[in-house]
N, C-alpha and C positions, 0 to 999 in steps of 0.2 A: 479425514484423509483426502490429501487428493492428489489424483493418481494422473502426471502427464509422460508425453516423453521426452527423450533425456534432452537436458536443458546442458548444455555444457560448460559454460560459467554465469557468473553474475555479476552486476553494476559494480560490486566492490571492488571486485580485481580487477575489472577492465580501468575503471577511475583510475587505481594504484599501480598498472602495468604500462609500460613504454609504448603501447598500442597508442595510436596518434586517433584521436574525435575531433574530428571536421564539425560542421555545424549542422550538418544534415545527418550526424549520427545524434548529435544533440536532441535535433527537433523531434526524430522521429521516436527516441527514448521517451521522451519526456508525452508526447502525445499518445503515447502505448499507456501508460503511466497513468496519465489524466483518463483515458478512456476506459481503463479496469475500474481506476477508482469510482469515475461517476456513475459506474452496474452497481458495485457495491452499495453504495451511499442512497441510490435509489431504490433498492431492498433495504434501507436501516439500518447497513451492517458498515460497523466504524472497524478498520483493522486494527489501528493502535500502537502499529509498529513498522510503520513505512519508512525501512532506509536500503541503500543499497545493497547489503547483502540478501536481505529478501527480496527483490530483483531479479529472477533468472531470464540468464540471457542464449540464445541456441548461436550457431555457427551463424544464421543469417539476418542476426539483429533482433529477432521477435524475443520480444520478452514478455517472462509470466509475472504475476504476482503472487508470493509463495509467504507458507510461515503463519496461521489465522490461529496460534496458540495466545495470544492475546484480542484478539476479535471478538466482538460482541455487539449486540444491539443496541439503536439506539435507544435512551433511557428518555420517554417522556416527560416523566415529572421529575421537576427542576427541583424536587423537595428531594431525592431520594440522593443517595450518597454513591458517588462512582468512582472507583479505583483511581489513586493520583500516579499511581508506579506502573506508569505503563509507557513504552516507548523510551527506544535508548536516549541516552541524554544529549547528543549531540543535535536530533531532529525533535525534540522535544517543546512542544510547544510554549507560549511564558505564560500561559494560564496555567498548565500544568506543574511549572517550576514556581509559581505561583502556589499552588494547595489549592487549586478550586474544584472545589467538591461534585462538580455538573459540568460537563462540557461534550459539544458537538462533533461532527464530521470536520469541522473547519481544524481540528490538531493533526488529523490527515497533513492538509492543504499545507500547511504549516513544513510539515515533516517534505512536503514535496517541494518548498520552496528552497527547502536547507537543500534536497539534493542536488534540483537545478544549479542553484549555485555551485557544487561541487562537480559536476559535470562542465562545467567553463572552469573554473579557474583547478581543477585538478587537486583539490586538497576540501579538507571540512572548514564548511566555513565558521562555524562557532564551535570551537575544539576548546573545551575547557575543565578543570579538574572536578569540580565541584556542582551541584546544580545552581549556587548562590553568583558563584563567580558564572557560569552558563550564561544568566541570565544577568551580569553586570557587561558579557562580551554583547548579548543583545540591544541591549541600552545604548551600547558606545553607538551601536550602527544606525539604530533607532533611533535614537533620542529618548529624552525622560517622556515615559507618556503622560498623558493628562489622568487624570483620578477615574473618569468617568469608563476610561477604555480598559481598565484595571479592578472594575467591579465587583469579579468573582475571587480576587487573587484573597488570600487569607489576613487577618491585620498586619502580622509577623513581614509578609514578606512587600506588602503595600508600604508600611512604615520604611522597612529598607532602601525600597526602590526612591521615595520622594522624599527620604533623608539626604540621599547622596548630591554630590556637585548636580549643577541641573544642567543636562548635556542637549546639542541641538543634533539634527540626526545627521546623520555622514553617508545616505546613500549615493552620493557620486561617489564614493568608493567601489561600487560595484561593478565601473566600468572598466579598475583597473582586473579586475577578474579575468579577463582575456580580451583577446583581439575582437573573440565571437561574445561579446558581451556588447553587445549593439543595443542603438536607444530600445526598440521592441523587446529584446529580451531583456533588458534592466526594467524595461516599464510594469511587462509581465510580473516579472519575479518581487518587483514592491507592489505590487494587488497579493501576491501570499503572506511577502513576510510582515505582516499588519500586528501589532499590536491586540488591540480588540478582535477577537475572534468571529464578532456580529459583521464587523466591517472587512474581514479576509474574500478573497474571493471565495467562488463555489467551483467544483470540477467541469461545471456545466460552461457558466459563463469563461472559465480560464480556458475552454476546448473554441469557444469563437473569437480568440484573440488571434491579431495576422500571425504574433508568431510561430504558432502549429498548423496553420494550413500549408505549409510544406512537409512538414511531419504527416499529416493526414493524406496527403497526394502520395509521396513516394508509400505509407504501410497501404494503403488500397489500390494501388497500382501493381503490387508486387510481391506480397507480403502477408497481406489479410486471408482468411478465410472465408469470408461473409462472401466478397466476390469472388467473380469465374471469370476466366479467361477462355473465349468462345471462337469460333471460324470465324463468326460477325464481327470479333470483338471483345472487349472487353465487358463483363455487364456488374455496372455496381448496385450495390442493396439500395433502399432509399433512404433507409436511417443510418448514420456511418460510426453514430457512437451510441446504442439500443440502451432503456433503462430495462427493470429487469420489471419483468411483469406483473408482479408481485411482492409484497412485503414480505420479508422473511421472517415466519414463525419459529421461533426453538421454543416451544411450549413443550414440545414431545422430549427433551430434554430431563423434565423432570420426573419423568418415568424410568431415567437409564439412571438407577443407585449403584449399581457396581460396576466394575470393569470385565465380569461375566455378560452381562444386560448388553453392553455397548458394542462386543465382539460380535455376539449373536444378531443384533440388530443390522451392524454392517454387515454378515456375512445375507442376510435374506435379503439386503436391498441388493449386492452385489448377485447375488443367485437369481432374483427376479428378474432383471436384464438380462439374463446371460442364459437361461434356462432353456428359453427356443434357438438357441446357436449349436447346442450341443458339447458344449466347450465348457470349459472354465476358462474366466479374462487371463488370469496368469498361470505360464506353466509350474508343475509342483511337484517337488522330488519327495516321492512317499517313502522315501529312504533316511532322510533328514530327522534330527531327532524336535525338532519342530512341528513337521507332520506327524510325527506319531505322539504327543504333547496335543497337538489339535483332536485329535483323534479319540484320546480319554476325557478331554475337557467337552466335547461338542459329538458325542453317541447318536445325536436325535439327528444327526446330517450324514448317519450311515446310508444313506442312497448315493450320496453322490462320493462319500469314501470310498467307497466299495467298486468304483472305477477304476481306481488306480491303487487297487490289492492284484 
């Protein structure tokens, strides 16, 4: 779970609503964006399903990264087998429309290329019915790739791909995308949309391209948390985009078999924070036939029921 507050819409509907994005709502989207991603990625943790609607956005532009029902870690060995069905098909990366059995943080990267793009030109930019056809709309933009950058992709869909006409890429199209589709942000956006997944950029390196240091001035100018706004001044942190300190373990995962185990486990980490406030994080109507369902299921947390009888 995870518990913010209220976020009042998301990437989705702002794309698809009459709302006008200037270029400084662009940048700063998109650097909120690169900056969650590269915490993640730097814990091992791939989300898998980065597109607009997971996106939440508040009244003053901050946006979260929402939605880790397809999230997981990263998978070391390159032997083991890892979900191809993951991430909607439109940000879908063409290893994954591919069948390849192993893939990195770089389908992220991918998924954030597709957005960008759809944050300038206002529409998906590879809207297609099928994943086969998906990945013949990628090809036209791209061009045919070379064999070597298609490695992991499965016979089946390798055979398809260098069966076909053999296409040269067409990204000066990308600058018909909008007006704000300037050389920097087409430059950007073709270090994502890459072919080979070895060769895509990384969140790290796409965060020191020119075009999000304007994104990164107006969110820590006005917007961020990390800094403060002081009598003296303003004072910024010294790291502006933190990895996370740690690699993230779900080993203890394997110990929660039921949907009992899992309740209980959330409800004590919740309870350990919260226990010297005096409080409970959320209010709770002991009236509700919810509460009293909590109540026959969870006996052993009569101390803190027993407040609000």
């Amino acid at each position: 779970y995870v518990i913010t507050e209220l976020m009042q819409t998301d990437l989705h509907k702002i794309i698809v609503s009459p709302q006008p994005l200037t270029a400084d709502h662009v940048k700063v989207f998109l650097y909120q964006i690169l900056r969650g991603l590269k915490y993640l990625h730097s814990a091992n943790i791939l989300h898998r399903d980065i597109k607009p609607g997971n996106l939440l956005v508040n009244s003053n532009c901050v946006l979260k990264i929402c939605d880790f029902g397809l999230a997981r870690v990263q998978e070391p060995d390159e032997n083991k087998h890892m979900t191809q069905e993951v991430v909607t098909q439109y940000y879908r990366a063409p290893e994954l429309l591919m069948g390849a059995s192993h893939y990195s943080s770089s389908v992220d990267i991918w998924s954030v290329g597709c957005i960008f793009a759809e944050l300038l030109g206002r529409r998906i930019l590879f809207q297609a019915q099928t994943p086969i056809q998906q990945l013949e709309l990628i090809t036209d933009l791209l061009g045919t790739p070379m064999p070597e950058d298609i490695k992991t992709a499965c016979d089946g869909a390798r055979s398809h791909i260098l069966r076909r006409p053999h296409k040269i890429p067409s990204l000066a199209a990308l600058y018909t995308l909008s007006s704000q589709a300037t050389h920097e942000a087409v430059h950007l956006l073709c270090q994502m949309l890459v072919f080979n997944p070895d060769k895509r950029i990384s969140c790290a390196d796409a965060l020191t391209h020119p075009y999000v240091d304007e994104g990164r001035l107006r969110y820590h100018s006005c917007m961020c948390r990390c800094c403060q706004t002081t009598p003296a001044g303003r004072q910024y942190v010294s790291d502006f985009e933190p990895v996370s300190p740690h690699i993230f373990d779900d080993c203890f995962e394997k110990d929660l078999t039921s949907v009992h185990q899992v309740k209980d486990r959330l409800y004590h980490f919740i309870y350990e924070r919260y226990k010297g406030l005096y409080r409970m994080p959320l209010c709770i109507n002991p009236h509700s036939a919810a509460f009293k369902s909590f109540t026959r299921e969870f006996p052993q947390n009569s101390h803190i029921i027993s407040l609000y009888k």
